[in-house]
mmJSON file of the N, C-alpha and C atoms, coordinates in Angstrom:
{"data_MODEL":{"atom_site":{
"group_PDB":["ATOM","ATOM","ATOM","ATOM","ATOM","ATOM","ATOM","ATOM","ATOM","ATOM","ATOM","ATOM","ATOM","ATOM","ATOM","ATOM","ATOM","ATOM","ATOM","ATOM","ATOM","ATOM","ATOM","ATOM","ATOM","ATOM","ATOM","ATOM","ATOM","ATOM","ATOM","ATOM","ATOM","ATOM","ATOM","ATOM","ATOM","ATOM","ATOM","ATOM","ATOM","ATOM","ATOM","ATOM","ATOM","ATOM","ATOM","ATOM","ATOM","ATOM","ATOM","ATOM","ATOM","ATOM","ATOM","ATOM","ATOM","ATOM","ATOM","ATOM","ATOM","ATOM","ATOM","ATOM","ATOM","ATOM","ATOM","ATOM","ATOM","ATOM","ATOM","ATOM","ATOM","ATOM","ATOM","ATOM","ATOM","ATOM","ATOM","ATOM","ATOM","ATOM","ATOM","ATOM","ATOM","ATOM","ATOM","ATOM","ATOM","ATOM","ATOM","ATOM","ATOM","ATOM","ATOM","ATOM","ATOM","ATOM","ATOM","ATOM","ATOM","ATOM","ATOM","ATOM","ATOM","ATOM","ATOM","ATOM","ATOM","ATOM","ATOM","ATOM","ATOM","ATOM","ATOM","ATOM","ATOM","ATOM","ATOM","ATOM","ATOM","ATOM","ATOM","ATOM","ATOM","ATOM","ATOM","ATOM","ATOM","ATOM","ATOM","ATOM","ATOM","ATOM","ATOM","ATOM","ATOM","ATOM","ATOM","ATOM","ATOM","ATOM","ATOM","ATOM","ATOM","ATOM","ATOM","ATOM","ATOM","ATOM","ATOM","ATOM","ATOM","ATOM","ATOM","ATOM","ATOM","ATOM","ATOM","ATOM","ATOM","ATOM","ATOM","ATOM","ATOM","ATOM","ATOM","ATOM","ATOM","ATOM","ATOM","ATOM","ATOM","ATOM","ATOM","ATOM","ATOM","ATOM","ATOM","ATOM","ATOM","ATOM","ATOM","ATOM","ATOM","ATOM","ATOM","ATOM","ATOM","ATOM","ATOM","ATOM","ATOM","ATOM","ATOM","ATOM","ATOM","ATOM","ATOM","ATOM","ATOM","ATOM","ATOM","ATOM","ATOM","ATOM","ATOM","ATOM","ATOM","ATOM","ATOM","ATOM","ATOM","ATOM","ATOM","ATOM","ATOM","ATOM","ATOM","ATOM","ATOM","ATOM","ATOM","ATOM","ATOM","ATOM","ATOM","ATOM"],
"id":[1,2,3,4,5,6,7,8,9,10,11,12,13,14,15,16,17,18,19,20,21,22,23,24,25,26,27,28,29,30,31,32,33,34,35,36,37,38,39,40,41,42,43,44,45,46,47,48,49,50,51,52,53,54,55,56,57,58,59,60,61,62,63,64,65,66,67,68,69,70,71,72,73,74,75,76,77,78,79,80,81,82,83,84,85,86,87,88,89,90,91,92,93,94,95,96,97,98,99,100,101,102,103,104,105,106,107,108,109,110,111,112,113,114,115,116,117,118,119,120,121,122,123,124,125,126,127,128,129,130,131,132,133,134,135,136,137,138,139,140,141,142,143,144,145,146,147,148,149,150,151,152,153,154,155,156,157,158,159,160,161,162,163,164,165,166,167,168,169,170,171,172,173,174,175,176,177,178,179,180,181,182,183,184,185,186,187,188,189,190,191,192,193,194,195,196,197,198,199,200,201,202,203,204,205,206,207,208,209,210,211,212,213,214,215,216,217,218,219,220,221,222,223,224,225,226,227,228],
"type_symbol":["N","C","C","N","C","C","N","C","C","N","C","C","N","C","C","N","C","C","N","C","C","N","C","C","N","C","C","N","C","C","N","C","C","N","C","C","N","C","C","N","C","C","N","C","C","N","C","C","N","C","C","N","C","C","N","C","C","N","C","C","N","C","C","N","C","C","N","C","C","N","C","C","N","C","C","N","C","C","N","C","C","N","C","C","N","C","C","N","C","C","N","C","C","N","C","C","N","C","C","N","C","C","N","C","C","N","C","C","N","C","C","N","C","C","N","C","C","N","C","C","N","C","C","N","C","C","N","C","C","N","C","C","N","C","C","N","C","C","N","C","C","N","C","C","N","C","C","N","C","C","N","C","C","N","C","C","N","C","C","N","C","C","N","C","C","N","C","C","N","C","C","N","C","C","N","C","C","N","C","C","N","C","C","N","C","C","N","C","C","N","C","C","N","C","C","N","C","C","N","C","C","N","C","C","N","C","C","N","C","C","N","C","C","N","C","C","N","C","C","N","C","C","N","C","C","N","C","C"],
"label_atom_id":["N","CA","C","N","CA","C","N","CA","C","N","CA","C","N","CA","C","N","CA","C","N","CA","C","N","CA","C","N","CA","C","N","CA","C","N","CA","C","N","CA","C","N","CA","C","N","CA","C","N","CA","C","N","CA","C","N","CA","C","N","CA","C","N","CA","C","N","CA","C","N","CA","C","N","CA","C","N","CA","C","N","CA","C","N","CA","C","N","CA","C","N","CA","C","N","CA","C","N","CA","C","N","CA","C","N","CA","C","N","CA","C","N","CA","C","N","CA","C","N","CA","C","N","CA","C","N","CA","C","N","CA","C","N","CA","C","N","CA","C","N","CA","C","N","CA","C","N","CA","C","N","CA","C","N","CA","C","N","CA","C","N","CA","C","N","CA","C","N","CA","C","N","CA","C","N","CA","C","N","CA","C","N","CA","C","N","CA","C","N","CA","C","N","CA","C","N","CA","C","N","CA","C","N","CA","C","N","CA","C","N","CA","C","N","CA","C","N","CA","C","N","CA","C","N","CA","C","N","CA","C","N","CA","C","N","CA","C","N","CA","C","N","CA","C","N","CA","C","N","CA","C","N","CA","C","N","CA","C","N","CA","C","N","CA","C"],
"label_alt_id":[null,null,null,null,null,null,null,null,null,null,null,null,null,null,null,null,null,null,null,null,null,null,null,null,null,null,null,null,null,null,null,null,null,null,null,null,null,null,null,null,null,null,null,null,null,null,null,null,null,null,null,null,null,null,null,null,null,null,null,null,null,null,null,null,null,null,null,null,null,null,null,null,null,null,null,null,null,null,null,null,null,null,null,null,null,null,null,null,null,null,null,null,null,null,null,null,null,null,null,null,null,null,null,null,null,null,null,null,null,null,null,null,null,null,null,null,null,null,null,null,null,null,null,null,null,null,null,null,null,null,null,null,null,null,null,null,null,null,null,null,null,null,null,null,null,null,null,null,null,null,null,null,null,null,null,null,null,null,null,null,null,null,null,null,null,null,null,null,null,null,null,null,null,null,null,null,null,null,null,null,null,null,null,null,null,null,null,null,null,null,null,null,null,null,null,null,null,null,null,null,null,null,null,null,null,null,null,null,null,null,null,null,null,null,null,null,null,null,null,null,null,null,null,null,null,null,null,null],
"label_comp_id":["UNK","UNK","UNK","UNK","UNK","UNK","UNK","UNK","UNK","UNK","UNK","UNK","UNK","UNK","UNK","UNK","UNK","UNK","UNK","UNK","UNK","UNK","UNK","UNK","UNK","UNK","UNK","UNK","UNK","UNK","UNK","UNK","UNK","UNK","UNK","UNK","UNK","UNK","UNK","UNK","UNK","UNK","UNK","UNK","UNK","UNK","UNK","UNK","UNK","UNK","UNK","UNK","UNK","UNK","UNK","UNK","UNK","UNK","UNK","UNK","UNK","UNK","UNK","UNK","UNK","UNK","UNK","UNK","UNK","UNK","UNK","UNK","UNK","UNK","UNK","UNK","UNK","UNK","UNK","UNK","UNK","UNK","UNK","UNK","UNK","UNK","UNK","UNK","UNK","UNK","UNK","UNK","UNK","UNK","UNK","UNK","UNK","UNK","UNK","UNK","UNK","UNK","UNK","UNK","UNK","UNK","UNK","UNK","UNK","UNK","UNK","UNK","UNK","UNK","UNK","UNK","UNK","UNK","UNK","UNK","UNK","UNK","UNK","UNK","UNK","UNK","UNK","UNK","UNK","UNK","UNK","UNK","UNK","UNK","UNK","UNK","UNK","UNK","UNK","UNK","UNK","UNK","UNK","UNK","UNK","UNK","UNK","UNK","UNK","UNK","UNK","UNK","UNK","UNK","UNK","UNK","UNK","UNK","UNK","UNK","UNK","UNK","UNK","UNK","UNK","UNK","UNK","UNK","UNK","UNK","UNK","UNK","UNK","UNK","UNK","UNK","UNK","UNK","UNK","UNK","UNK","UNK","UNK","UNK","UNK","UNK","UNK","UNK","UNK","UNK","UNK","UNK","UNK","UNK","UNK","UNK","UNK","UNK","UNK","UNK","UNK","UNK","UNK","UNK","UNK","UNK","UNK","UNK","UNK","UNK","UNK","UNK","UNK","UNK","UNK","UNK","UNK","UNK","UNK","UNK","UNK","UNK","UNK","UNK","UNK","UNK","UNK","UNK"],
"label_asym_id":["A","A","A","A","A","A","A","A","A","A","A","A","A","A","A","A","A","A","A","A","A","A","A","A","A","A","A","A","A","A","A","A","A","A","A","A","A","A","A","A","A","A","A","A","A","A","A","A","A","A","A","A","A","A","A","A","A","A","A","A","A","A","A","A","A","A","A","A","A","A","A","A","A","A","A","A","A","A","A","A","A","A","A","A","A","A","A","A","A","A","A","A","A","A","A","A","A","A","A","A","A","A","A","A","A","A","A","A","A","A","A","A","A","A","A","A","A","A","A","A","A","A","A","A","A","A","A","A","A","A","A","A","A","A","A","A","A","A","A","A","A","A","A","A","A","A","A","A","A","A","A","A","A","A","A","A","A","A","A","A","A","A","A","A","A","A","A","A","A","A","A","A","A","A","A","A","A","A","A","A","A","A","A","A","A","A","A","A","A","A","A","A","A","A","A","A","A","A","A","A","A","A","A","A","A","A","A","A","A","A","A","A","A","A","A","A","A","A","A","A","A","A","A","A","A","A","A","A"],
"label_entity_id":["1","1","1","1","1","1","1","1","1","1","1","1","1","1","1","1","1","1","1","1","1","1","1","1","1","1","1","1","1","1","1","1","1","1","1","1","1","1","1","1","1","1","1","1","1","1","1","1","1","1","1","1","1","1","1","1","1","1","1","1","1","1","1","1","1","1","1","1","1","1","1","1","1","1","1","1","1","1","1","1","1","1","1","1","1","1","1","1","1","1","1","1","1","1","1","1","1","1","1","1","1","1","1","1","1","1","1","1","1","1","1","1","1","1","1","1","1","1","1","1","1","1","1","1","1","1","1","1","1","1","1","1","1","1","1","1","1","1","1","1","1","1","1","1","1","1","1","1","1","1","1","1","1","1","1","1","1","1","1","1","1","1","1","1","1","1","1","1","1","1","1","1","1","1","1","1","1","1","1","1","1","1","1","1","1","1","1","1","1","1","1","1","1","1","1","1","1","1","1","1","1","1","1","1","1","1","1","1","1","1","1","1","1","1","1","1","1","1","1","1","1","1","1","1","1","1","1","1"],
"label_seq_id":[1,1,1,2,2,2,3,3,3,4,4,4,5,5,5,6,6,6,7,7,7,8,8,8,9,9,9,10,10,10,11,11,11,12,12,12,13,13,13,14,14,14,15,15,15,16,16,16,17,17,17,18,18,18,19,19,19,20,20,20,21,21,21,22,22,22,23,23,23,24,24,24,25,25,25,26,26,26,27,27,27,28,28,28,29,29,29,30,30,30,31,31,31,32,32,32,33,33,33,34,34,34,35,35,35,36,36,36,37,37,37,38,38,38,39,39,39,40,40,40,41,41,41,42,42,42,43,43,43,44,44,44,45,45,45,46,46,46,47,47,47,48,48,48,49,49,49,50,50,50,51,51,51,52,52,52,53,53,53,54,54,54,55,55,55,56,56,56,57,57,57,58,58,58,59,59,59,60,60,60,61,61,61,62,62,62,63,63,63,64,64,64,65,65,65,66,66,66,67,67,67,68,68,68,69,69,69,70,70,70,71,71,71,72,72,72,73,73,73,74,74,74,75,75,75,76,76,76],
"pdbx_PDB_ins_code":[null,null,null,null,null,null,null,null,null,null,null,null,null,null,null,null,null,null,null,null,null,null,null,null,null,null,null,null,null,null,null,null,null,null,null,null,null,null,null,null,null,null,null,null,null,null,null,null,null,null,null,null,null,null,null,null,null,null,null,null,null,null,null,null,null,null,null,null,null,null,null,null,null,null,null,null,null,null,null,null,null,null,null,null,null,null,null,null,null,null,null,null,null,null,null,null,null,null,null,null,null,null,null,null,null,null,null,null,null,null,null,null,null,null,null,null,null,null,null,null,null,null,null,null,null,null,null,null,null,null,null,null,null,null,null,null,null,null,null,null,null,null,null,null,null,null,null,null,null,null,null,null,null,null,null,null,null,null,null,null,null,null,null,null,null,null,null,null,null,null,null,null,null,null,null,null,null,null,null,null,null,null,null,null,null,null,null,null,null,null,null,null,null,null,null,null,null,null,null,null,null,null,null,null,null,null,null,null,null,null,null,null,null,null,null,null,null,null,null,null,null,null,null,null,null,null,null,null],
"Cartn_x":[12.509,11.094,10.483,9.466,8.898,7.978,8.217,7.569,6.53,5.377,4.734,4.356,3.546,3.682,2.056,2.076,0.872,0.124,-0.494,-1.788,-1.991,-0.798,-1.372,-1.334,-0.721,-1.257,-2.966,-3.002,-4.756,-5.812,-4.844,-6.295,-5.705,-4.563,-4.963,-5.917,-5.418,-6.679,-7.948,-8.14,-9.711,-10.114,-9.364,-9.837,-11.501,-11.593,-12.64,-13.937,-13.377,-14.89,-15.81,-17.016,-17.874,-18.385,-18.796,-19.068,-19.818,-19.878,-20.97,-20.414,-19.439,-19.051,-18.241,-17.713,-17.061,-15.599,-14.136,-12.913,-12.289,-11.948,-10.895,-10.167,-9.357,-8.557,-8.241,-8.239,-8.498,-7.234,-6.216,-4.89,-3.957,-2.967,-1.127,-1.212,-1.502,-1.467,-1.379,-3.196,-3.096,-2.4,-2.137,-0.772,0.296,0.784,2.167,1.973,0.657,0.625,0.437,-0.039,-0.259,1.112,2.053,3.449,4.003,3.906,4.88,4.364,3.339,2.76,3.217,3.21,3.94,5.012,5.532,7.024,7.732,7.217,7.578,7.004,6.119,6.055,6.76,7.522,8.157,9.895,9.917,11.587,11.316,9.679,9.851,9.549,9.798,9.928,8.897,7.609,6.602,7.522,6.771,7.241,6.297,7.47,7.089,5.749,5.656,4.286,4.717,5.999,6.537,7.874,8.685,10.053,10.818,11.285,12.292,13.605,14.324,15.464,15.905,16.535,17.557,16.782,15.961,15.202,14.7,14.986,13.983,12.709,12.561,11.409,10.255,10.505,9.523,8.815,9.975,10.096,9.011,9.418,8.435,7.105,7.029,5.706,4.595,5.293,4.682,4.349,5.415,5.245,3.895,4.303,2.549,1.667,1.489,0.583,0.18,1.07,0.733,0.358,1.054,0.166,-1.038,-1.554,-2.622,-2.912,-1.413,-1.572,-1.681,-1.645,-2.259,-3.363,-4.241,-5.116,-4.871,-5.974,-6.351,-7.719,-7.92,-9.541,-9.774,-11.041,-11.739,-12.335,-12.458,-13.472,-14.701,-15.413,-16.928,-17.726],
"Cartn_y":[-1.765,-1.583,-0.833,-1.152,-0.571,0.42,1.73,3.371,3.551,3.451,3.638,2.419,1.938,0.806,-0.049,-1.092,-1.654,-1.164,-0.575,-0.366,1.138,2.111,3.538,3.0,1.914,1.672,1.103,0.488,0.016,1.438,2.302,3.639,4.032,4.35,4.884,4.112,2.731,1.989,2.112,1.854,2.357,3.648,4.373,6.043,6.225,5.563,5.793,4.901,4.049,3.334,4.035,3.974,4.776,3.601,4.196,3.889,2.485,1.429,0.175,-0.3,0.02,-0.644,-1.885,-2.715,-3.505,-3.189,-3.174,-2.464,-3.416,-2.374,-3.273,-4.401,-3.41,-4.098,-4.407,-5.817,-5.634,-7.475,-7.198,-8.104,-7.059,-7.369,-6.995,-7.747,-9.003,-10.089,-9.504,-8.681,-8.017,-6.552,-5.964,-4.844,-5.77,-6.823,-7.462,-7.576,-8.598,-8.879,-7.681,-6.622,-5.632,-4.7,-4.442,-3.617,-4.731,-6.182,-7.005,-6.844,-6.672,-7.072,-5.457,-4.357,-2.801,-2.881,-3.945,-4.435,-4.54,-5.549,-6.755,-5.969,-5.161,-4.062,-3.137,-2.421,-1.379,-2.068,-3.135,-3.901,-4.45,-4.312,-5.066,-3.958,-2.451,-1.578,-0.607,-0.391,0.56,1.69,2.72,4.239,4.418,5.089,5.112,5.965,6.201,7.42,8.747,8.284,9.218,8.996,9.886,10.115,9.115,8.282,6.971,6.641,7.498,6.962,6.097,6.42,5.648,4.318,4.574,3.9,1.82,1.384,-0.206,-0.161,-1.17,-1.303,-1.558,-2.111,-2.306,-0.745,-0.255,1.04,2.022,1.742,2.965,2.575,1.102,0.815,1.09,0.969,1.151,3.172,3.297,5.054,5.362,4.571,5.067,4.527,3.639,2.825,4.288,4.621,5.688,6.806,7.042,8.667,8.161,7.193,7.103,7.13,6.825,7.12,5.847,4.394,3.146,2.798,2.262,1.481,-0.109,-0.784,-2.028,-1.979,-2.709,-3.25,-4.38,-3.989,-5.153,-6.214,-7.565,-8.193,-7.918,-8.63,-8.262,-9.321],
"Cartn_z":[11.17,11.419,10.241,9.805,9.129,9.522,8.739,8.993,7.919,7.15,8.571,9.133,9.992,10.923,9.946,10.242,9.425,9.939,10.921,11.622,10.972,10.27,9.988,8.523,7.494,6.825,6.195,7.178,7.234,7.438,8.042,8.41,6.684,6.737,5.016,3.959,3.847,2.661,3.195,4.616,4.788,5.068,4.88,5.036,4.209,2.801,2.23,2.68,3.496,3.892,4.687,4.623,5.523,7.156,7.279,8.76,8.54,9.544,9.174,7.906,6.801,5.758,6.031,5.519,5.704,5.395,6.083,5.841,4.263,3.976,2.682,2.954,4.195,4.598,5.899,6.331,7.77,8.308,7.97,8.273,7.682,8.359,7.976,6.195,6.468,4.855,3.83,4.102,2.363,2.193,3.537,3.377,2.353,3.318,2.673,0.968,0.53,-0.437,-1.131,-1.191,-2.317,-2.33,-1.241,-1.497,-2.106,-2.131,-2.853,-4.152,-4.502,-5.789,-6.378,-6.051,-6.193,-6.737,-5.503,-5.621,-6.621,-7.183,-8.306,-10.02,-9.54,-11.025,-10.882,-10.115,-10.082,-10.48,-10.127,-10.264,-11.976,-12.191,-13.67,-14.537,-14.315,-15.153,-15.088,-14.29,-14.244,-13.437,-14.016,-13.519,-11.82,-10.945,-9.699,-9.253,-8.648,-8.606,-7.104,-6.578,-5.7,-5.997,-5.191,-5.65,-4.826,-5.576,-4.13,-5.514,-6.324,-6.88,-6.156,-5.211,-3.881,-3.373,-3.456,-2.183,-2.941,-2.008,-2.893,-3.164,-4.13,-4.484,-3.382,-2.893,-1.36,-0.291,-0.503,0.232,-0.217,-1.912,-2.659,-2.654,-2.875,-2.832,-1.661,-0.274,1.138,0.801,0.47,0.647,-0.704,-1.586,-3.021,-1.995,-0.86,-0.724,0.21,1.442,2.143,1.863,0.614,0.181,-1.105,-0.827,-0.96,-2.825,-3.458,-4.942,-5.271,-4.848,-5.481,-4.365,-4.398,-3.554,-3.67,-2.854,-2.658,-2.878,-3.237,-3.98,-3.535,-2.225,-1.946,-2.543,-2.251,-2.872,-2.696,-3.509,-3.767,-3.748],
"occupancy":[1.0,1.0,1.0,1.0,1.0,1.0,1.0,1.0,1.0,1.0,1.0,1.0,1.0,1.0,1.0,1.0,1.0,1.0,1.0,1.0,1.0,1.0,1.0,1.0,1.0,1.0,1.0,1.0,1.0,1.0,1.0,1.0,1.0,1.0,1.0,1.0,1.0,1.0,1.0,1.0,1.0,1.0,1.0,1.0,1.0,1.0,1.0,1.0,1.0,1.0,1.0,1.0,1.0,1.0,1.0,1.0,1.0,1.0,1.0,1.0,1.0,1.0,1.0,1.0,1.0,1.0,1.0,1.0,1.0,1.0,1.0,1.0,1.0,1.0,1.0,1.0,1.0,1.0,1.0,1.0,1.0,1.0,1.0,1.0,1.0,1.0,1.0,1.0,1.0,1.0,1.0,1.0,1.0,1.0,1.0,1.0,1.0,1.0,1.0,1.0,1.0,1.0,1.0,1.0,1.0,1.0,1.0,1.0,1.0,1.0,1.0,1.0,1.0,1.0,1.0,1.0,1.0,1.0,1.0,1.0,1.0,1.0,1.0,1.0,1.0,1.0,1.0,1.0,1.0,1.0,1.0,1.0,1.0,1.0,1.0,1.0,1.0,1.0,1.0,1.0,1.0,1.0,1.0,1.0,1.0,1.0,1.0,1.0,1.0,1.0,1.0,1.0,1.0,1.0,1.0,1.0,1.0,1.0,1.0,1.0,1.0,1.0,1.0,1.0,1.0,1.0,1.0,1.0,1.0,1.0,1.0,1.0,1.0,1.0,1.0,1.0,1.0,1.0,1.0,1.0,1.0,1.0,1.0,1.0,1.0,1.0,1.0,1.0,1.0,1.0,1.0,1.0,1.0,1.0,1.0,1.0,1.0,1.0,1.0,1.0,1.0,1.0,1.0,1.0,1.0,1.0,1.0,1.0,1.0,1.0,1.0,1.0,1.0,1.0,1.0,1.0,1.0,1.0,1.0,1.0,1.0,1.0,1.0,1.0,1.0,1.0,1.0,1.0],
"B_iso_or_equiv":[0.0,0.0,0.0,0.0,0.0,0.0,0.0,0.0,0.0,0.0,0.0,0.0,0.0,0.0,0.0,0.0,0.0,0.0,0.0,0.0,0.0,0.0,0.0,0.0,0.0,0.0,0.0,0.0,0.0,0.0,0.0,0.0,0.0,0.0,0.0,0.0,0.0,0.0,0.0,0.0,0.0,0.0,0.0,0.0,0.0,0.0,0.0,0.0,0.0,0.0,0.0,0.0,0.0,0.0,0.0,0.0,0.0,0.0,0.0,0.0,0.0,0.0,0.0,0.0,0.0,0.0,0.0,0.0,0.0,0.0,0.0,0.0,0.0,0.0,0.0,0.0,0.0,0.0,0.0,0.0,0.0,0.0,0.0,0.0,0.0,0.0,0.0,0.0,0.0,0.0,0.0,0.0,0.0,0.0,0.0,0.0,0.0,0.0,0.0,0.0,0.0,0.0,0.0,0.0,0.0,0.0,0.0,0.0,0.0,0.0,0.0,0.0,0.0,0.0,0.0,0.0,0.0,0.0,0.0,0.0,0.0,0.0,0.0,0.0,0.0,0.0,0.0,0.0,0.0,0.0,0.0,0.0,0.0,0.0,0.0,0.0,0.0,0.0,0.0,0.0,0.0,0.0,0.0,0.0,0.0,0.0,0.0,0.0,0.0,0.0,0.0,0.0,0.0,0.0,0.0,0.0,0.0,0.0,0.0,0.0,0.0,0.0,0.0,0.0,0.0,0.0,0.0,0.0,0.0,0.0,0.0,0.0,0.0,0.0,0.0,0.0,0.0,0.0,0.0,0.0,0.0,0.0,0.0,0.0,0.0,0.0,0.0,0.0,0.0,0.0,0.0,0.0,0.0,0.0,0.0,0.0,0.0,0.0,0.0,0.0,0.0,0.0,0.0,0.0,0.0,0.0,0.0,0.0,0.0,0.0,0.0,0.0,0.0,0.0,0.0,0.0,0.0,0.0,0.0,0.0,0.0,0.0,0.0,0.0,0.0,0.0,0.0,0.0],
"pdbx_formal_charge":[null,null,null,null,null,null,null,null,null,null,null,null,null,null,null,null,null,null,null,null,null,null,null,null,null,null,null,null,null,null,null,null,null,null,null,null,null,null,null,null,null,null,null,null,null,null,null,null,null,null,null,null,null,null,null,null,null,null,null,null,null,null,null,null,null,null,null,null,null,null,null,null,null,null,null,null,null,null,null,null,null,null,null,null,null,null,null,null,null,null,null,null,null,null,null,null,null,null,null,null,null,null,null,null,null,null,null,null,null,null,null,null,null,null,null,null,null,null,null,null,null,null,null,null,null,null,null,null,null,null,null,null,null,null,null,null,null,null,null,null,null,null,null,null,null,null,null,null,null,null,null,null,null,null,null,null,null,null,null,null,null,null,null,null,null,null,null,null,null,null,null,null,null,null,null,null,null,null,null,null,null,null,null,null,null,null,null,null,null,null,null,null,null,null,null,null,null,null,null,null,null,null,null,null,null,null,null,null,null,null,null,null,null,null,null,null,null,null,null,null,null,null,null,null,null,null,null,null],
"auth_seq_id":[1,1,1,2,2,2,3,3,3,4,4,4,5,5,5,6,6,6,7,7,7,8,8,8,9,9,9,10,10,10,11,11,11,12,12,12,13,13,13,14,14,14,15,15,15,16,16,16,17,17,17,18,18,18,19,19,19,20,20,20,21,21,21,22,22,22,23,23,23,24,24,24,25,25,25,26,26,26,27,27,27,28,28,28,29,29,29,30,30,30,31,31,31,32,32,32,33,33,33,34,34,34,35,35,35,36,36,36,37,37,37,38,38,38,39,39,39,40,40,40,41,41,41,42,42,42,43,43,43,44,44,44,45,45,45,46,46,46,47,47,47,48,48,48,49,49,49,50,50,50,51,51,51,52,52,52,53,53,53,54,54,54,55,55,55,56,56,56,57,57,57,58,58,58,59,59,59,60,60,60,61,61,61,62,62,62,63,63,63,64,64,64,65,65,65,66,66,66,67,67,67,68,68,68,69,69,69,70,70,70,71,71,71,72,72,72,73,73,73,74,74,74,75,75,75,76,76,76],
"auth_comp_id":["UNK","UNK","UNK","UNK","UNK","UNK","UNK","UNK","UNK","UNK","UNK","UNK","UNK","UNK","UNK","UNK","UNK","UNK","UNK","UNK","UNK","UNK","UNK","UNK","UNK","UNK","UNK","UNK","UNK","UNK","UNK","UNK","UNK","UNK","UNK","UNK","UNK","UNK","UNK","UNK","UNK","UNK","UNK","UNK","UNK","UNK","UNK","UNK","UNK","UNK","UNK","UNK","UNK","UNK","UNK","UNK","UNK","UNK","UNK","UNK","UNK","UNK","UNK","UNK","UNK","UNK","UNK","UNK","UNK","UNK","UNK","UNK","UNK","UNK","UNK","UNK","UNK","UNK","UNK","UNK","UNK","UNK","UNK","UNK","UNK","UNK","UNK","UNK","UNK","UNK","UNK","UNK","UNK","UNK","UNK","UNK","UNK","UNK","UNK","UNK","UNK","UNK","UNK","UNK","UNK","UNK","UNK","UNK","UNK","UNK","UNK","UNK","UNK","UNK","UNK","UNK","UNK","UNK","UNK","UNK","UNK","UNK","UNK","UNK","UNK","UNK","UNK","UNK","UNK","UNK","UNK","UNK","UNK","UNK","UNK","UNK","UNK","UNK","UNK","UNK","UNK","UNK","UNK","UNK","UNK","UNK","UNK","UNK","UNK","UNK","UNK","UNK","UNK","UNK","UNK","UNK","UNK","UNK","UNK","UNK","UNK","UNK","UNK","UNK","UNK","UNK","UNK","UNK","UNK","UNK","UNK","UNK","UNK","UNK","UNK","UNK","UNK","UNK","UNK","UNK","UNK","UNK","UNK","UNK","UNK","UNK","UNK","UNK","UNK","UNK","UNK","UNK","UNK","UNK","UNK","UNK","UNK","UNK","UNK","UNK","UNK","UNK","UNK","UNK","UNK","UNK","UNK","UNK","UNK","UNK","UNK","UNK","UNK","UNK","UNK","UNK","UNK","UNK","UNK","UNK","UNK","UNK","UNK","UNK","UNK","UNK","UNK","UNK"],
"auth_asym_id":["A","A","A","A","A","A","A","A","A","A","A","A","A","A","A","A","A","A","A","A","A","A","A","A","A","A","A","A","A","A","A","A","A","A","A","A","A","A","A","A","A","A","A","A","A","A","A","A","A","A","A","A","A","A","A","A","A","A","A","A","A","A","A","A","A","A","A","A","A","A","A","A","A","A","A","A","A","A","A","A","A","A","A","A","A","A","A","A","A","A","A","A","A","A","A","A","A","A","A","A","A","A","A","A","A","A","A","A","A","A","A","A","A","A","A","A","A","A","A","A","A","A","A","A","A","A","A","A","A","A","A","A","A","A","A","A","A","A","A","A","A","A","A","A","A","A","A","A","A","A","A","A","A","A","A","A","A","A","A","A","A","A","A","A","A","A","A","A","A","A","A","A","A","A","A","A","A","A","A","A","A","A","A","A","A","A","A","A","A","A","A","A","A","A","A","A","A","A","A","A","A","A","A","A","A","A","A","A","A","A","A","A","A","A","A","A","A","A","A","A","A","A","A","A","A","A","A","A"],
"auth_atom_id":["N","CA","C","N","CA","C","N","CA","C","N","CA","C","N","CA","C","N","CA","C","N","CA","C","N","CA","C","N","CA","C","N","CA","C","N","CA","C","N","CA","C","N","CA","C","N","CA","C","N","CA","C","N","CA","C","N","CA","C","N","CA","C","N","CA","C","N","CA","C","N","CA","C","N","CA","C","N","CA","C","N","CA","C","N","CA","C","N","CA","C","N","CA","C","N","CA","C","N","CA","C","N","CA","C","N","CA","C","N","CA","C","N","CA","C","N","CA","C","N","CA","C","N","CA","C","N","CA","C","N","CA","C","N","CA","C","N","CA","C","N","CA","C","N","CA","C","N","CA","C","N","CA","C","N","CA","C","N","CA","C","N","CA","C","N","CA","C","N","CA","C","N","CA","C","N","CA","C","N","CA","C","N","CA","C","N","CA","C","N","CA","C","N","CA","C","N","CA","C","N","CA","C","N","CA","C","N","CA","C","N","CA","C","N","CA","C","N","CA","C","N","CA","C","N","CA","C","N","CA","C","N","CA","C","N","CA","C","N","CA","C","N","CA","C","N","CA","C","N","CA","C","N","CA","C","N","CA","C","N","CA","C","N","CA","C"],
"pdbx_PDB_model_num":[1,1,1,1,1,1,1,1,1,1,1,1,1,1,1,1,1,1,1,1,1,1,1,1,1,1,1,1,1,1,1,1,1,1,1,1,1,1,1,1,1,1,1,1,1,1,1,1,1,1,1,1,1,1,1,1,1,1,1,1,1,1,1,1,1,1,1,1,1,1,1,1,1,1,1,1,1,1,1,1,1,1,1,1,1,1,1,1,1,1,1,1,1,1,1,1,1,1,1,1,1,1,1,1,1,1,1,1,1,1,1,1,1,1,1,1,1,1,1,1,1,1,1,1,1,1,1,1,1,1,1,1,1,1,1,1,1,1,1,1,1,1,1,1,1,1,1,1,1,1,1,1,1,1,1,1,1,1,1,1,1,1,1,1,1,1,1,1,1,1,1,1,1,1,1,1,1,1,1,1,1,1,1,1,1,1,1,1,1,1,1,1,1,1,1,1,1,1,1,1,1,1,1,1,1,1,1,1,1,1,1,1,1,1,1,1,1,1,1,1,1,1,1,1,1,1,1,1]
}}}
């Protein structure tokens, strides 16, 4: 299972929306697609942004995504 669960991921990317805004993010999808896309730069050599030696690439990416050190960028 994945910790944290998609639904406390979505309150983190929209933490910054204001009220009546439209959410960044509002499917599991673009959770999936943006830790894969984390993913796949962190396995192709970018430096992490939290501490996961041990840990997979997937793992670290959900945890930058949770503490809030990469975002998602809505369309426009």
């Amino acid at each position: 299972m994945l910790h944290p669960s998609y639904s406390d991921l979505m309150k983190v990317v929209n933490s910054d929306v204001e009220q009546g805004e439209t959410p960044v993010v509002s499917s599991r999808y673009s959770i999936v697609m943006a830790t894969s896309k984390r993913a796949r730069q962190i396995i192709s050599g970018e430096d992490t942004l939290v501490e996961g030696r041990d840990k997979k690439p997937l793992s670290v990416a959900v945890e930058e995504l949770n503490q809030g050190k990469i975002k998602i960028l809505g369309s426009e």
